[in-house]
N, C-alpha and C positions, 0 to 999 in steps of 0.2 A: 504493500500500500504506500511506504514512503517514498521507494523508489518512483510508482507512476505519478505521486504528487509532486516531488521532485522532478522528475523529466516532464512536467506540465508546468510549473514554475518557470523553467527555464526558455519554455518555448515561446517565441513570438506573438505567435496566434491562440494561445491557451493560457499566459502569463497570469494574468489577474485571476482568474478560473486558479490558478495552480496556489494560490498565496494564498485563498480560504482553503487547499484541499491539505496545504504541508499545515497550517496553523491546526486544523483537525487533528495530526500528526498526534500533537501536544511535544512534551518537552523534547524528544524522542528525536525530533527534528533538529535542534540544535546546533551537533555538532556537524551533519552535513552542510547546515547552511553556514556557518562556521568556515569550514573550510573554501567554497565557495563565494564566502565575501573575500575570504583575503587572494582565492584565486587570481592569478594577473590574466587580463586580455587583451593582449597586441591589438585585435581589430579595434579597439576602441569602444566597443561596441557594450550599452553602461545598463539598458532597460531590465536583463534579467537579474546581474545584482543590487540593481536599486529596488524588485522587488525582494530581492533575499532583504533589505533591511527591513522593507516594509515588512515582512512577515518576521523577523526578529523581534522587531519591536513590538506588534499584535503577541506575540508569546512570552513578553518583559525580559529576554535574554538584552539590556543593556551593559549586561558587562562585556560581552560581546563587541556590543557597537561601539561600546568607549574603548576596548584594546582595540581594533581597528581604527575609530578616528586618532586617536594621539599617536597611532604607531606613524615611525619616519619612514614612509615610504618614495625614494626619490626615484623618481621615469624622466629620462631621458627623452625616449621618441614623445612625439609630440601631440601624436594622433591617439596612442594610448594613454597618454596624459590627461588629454581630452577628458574619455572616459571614465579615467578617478577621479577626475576633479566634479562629473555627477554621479559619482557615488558618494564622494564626500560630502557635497552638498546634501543629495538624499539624508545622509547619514547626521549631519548638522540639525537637519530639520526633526530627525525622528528622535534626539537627544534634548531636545529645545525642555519638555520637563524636569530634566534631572540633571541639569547643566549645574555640576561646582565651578570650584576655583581650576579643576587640571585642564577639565572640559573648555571653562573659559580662557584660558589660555591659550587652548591649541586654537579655540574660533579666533580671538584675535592675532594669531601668528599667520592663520590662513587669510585673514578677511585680508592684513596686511601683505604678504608676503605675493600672494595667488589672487587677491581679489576675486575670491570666491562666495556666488550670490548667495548660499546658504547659511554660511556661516556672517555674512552681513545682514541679512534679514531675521538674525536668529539675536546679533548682538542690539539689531533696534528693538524687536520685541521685548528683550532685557532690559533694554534703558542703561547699557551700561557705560558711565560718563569716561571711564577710559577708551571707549572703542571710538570717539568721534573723530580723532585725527587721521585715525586708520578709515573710519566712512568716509568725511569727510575729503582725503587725498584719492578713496575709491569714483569721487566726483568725474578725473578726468580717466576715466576707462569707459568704454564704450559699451565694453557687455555689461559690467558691474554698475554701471551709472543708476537703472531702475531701481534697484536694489538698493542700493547706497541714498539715493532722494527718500524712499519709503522709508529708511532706517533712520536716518536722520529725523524726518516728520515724528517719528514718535518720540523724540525729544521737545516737541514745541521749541518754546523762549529758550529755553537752556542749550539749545544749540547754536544762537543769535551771535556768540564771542567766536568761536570759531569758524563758522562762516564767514563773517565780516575779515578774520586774517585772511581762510581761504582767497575770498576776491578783491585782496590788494596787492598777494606773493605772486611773483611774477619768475617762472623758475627756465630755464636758468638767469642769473641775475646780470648775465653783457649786455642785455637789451637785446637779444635774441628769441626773445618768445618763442616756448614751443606750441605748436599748436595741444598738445594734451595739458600744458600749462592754462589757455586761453580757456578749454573747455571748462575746467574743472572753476576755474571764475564766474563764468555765464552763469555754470549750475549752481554752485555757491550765491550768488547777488538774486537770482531766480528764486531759490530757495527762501531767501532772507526777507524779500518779500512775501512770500506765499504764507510764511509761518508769523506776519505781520509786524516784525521787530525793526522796521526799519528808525524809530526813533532812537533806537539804540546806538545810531550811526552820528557822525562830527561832522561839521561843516565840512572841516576839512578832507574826510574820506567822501564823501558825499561830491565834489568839485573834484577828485581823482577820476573818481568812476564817471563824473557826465563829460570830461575832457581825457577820456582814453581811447587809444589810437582803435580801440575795438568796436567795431558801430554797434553790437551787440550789448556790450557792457556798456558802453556809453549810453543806448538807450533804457537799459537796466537805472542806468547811476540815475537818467532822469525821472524813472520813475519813483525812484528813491526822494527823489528833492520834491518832486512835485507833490509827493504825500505826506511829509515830514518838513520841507524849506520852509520860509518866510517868503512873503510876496517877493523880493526882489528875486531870492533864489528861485523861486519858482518861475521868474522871467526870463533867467538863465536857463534854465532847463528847455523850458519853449523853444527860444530862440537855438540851442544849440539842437534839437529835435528837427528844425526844419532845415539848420544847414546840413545837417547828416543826410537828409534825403537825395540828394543827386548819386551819392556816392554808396552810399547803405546796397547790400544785397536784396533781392525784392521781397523776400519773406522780413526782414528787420525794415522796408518801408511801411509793410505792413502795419508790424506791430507800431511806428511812429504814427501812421493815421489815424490809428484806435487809440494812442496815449493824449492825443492831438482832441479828436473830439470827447473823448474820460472827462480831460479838464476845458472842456469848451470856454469857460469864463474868464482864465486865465491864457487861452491860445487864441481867442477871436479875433481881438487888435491885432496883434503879429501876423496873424496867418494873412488876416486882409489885406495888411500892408501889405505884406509880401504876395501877394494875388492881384495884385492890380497891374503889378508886369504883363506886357502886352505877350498875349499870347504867341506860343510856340508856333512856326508855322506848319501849315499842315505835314509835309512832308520832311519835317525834323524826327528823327526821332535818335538824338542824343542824349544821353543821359540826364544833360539839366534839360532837355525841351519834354524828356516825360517827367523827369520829377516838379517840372510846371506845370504840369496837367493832370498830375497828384493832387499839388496845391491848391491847385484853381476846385480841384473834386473836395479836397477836404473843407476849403472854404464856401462848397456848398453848403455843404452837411449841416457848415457848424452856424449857417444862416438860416438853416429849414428848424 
């Protein structure tokens, strides 16, 4: 009986069928899937031991799961790497109740070291205020990014000091920007917003972000000022919103038409002024003759 629930676990097409028939098993099953988890596979290929954890942890063998999560296992190729790293993940996730101090150690060595989603979404469920440097730097990774914003959210305000370092460090520091450096700003100054703390910020970080060479943070930074500035700062903000537009990528014009009409009261003057430029001619279409005809559209808007 163990055997065909076993060869049903492991199969593709019979997999989930196979993790209630080995969990029937009862304890009995253990040490196969045991062996199993720590089993290595070249092809990368992660779906059948991600169910051996599932069905470890349905039968509470977590000693199991914890000598395999903290064991050093280092892979080389890259394609099998792959692979343990969603098993680890799996395995992150099915440990998230009985998480100590060894457990939490090894998630923040992986969230850091591997930027691995399980073990990031395992340390925001925790709340645990040593992991934020580690989410927080998981900002500029591509895969880990979702991961790392959900993680971060479940700190609220108490994430607001870090962040704010997040999108002022600039790495590396020749004036070279990397682009994973620039990311990891965007989603930090995003973040900082979202989670509402932008009062927390200075004039002067605030005048960083709406005059950086990034139109993305720059129009970040204005949103910052325009919900926290003083009228004049908040003049600032406008004005540097519509210079950005000739040049801005057209998804970040976007966001500057919608920040444009948000605060209609404080962009109307400006924008009109700047609208009453004689129109683009028809067969222009350079960069400032459409972001004239941006203008001219956002100064409808903000008349209707």
């Amino acid at each position: 009986m163990l055997d065909r629930a076993v060869d049903r676990l492991m199969s593709l097409s019979e997999g989930d069928r196979g993790v209630l028939d080995v969990v029937a098993c009862g304890r009995q099953a253990v040490p196969r899937l045991r062996a199993l988890l720590f089993q290595r596979e070249p092809s990368g290929l992660f779906q059948p031991r991600c169910r051996v954890v599932e069905a470890l942890a349905l039968l509470g063998a977590y000693d199991v799961l914890i000598e395999f999560f903290v064991a050093d296992r280092t892979i080389a190729d890259p394609v099998e790497r792959a692979g343990e790293d969603a098993v680890l993940n799996a395995t992150a996730r099915a440990l998230h109740d009985v998480a100590d101090e060894t457990i939490i150690s090894r998630l923040l060595s992986l969230a850091e070291t591997r930027r691995l989603a399980g073990p990031i979404e395992v340390l925001g469920a925790l709340r645990r205020v040593e992991a934020l440097p580690c989410l927080v730097a998981a900002l500029a990774d591509d895969v880990a990014r979702p991961a790392a914003e959900d993680a971060i959210r479940q700190f609220g305000h108490d994430a607001a000091p870090a962040l704010i370092a997040a999108s002022t460090e600039r790495t590396p520091q020749d004036g070279s920007e990397s682009e994973s450096s620039r990311r990891r700003r965007r989603a930090a100054l995003a973040l900082l917003m979202e989670i509402g703390d932008p009062v927390a910020t200075s004039r002067q970080q605030r005048s960083e972000w709406i005059n950086d060479y990034d139109a993305q943070i720059a129009v970040e930074g204005c949103r910052v000022a325009l919900r926290s500035g003083d009228p004049v700062e908040r003049q600032v903000a406008i004005r540097r919103l519509i210079d950005l537009l000739p040049t801005a990528p057209w998804h970040v014009q976007r966001d500057i038409e919608e920040r444009l009409v948000e605060h209609a009261a404080d962009a109307r003057p400006l924008v009109r002024d700047r609208a009453r430029a004689a129109a683009p001619a028809e067969g222009d279409f350079s960069a400032k003759a459409d972001a004239q005809r941006r203008l001219n559209r956002i100064a409808h808007r903000l008349e209707s």
